[in-house]
Rosetta silent file (secondary structure, phi, psi, omega in degrees, C-alpha in Angstrom):
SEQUENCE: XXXXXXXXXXXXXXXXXXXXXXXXXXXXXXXXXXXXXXXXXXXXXXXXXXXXXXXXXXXXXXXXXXXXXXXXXXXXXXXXXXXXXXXXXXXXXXXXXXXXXXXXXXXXXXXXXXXXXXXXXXX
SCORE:     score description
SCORE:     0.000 S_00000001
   1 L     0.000  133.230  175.607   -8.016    7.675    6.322 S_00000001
   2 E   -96.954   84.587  162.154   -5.165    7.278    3.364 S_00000001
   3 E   -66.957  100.105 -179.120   -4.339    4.142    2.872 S_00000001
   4 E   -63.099  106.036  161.285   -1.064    3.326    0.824 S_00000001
   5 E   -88.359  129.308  171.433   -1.158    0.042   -1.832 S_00000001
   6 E  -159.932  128.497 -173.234    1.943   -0.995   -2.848 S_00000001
   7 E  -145.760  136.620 -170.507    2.934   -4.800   -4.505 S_00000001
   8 L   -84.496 -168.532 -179.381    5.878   -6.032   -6.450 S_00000001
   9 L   -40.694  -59.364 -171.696    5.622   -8.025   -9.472 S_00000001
  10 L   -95.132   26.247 -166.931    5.019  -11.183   -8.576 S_00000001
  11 L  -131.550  -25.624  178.088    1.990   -9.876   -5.348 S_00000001
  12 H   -50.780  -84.987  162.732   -0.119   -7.442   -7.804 S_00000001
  13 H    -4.381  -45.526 -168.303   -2.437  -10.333   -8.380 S_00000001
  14 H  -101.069  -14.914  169.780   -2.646  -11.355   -4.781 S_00000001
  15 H   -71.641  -76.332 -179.632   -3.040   -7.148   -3.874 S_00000001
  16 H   -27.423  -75.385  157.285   -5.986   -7.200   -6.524 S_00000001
  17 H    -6.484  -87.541 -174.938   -7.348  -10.384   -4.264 S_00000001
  18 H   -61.863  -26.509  169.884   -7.240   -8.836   -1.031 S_00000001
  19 H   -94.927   -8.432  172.675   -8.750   -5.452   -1.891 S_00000001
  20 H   -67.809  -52.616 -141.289  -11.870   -7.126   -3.745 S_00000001
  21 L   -72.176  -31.559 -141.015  -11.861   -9.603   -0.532 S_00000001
  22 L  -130.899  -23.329  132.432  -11.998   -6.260    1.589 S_00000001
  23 H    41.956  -84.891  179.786  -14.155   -4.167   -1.145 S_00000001
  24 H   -15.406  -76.008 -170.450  -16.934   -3.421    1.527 S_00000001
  25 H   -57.937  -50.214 -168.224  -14.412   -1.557    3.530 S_00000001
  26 H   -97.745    8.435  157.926  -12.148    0.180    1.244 S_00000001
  27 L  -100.256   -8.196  179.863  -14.872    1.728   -0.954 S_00000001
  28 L   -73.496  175.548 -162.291  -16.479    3.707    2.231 S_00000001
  29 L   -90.201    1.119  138.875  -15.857    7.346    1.885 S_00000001
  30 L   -49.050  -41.579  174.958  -13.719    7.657    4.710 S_00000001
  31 L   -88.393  122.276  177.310  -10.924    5.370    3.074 S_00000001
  32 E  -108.760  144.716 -178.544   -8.823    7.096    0.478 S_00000001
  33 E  -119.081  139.873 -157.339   -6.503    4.995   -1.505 S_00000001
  34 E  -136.324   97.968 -156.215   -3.123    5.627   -2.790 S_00000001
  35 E  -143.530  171.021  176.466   -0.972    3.608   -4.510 S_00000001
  36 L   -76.527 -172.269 -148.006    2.596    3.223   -7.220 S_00000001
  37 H   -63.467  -80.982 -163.223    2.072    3.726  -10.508 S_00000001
  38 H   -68.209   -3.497 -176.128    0.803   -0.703  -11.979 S_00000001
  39 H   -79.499  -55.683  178.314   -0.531   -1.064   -8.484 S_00000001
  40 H   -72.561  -18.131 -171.876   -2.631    1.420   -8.623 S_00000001
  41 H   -43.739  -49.198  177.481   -3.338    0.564  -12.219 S_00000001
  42 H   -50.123  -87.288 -137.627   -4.815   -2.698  -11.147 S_00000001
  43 H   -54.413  -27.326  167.571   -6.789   -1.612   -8.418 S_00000001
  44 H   -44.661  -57.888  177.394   -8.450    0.933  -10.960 S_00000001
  45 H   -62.302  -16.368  164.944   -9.146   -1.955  -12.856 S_00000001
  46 L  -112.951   32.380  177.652  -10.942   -3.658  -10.536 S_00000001
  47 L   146.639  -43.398 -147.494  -13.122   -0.957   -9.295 S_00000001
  48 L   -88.863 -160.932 -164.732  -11.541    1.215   -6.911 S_00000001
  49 L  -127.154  114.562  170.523  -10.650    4.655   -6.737 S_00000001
  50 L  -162.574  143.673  175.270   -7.059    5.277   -5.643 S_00000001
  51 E   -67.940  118.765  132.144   -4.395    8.285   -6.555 S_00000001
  52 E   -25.700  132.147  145.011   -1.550    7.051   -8.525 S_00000001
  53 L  -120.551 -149.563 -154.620    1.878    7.809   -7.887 S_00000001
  54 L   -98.506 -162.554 -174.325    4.705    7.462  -10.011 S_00000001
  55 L   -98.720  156.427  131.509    5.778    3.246  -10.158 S_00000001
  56 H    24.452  -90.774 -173.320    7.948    1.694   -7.384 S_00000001
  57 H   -60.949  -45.063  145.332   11.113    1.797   -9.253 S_00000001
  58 H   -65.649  -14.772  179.459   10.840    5.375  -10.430 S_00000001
  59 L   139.010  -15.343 -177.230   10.075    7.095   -7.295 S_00000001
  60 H   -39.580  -45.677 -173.877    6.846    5.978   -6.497 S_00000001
  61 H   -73.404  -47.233 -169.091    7.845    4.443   -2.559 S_00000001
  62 H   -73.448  -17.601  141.194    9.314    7.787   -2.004 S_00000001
  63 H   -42.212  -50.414 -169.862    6.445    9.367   -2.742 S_00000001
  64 H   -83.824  -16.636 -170.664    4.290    7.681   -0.512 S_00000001
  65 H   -65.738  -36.775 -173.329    7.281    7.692    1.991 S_00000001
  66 H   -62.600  -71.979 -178.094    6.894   11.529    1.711 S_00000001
  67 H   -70.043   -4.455  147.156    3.399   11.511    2.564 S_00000001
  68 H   -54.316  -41.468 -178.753    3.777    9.333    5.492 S_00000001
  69 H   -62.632  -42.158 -175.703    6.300   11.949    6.786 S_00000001
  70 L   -80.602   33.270 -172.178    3.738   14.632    6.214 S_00000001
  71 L    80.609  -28.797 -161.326    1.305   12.860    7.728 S_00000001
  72 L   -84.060  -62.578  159.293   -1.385   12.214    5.245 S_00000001
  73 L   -41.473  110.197 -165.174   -0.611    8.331    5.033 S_00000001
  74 L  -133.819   14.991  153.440   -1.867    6.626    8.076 S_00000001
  75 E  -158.852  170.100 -176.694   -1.333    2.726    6.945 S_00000001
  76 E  -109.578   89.854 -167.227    0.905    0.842    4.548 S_00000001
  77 E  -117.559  114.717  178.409   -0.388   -2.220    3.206 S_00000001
  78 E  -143.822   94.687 -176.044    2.613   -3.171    0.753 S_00000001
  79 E   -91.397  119.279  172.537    3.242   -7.150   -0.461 S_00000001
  80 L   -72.854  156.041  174.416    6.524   -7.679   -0.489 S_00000001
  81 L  -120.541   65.941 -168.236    8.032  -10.363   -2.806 S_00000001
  82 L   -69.937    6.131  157.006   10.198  -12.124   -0.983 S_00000001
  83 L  -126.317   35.062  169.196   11.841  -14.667   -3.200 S_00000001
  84 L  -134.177  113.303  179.548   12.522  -11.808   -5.847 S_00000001
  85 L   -73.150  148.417 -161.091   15.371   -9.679   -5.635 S_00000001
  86 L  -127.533  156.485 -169.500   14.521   -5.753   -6.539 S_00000001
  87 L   -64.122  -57.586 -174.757   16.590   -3.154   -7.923 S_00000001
  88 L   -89.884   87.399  162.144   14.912   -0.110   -5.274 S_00000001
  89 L  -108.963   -3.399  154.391   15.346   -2.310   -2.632 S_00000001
  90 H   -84.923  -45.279  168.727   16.896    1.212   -0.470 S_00000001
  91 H   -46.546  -39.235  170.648   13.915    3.022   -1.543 S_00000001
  92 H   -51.448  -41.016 -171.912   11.881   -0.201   -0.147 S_00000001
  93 H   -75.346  -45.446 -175.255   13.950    0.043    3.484 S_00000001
  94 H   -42.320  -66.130 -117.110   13.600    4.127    3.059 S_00000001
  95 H   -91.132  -50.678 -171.592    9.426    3.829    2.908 S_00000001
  96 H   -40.882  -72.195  -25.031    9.954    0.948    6.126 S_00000001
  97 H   173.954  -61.156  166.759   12.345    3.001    7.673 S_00000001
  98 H   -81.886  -20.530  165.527   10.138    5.934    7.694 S_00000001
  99 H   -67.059  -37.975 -156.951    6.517    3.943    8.857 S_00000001
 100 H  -103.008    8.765  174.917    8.321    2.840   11.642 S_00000001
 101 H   -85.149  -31.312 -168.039   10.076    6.830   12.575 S_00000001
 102 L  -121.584   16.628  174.992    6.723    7.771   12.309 S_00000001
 103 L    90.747  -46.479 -151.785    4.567    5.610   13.800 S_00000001
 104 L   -90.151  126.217 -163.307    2.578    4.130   11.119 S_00000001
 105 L   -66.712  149.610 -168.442    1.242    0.962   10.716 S_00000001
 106 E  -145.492  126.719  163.192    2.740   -1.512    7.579 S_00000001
 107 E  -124.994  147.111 -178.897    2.151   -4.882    6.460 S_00000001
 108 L  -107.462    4.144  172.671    4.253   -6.861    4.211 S_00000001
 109 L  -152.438 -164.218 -177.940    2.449   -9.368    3.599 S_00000001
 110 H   -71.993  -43.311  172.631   -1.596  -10.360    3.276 S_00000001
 111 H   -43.598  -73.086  176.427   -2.206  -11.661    7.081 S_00000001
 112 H   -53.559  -10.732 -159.320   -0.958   -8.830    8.847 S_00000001
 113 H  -115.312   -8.058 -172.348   -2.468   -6.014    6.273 S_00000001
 114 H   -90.643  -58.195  176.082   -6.130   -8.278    6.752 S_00000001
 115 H   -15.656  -48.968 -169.177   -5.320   -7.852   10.619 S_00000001
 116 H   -85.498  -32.150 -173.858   -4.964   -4.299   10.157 S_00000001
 117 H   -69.271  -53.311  175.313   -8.113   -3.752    8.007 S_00000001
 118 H   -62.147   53.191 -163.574  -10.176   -5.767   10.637 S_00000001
 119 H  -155.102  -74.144 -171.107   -8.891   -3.341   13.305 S_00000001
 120 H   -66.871  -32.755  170.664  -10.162   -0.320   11.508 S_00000001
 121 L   -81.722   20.086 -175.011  -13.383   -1.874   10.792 S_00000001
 122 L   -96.837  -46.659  178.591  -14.043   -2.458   14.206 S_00000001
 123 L   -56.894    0.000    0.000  -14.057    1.354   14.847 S_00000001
């Protein structure tokens, strides 16, 4: 399963958090990880394995929006910063905009994206 990471500015740190916290899970070889460009940077630094895309702000959401469309992307885990205003904030509504055209589950913030991980690790 291809999981998308994606965290603004002031959420990498709390993204970093939450994928150590879930570490167990999102290192089996089933879960592939995907993420923009400093997002993924992090999680590389703390371990994991996850395909880059380009950053946020460069094209990066539309990238993953793209592979949601195709298919490949089958959750969204993306903390939102919600007392920061952001420049791609229509690429941000695009990549929403297309999880929910297509089915595919998204969380915006850490509760709902632990919700979703405990779901899949149930299976």
């Amino acid at each position: 399963m291809e999981i998308a990471i994606i965290a603004h500015d002031g959420k990498k740190a709390d993204m970093v958090q939450f994928l150590n916290k879930n570490r167990a899970l999102l290192l089996h070889e089933n879960i592939k990880l995907i993420a923009t460009g400093t997002t993924g940077s992090r999680a590389e630094a703390g371990g994991f394995k996850v395909k880059k895309m380009l950053s946020g702000p460069l094209g990066g959401d539309a990238q993953i929006a793209a592979r949601v469309a195709e298919g490949k992307t089958k959750m969204v885990l993306f903390f939102k910063d919600p007392m920061s205003n952001h420049p791609h904030e229509v690429d941000i509504n695009m990549l929403i905009r297309v999880c929910d055209v297509h089915n595919v589950p998204l969380a915006t913030n850490e509760a709902t994206a632990q919700l979703l991980l405990n779901a899949i690790a149930i299976q």
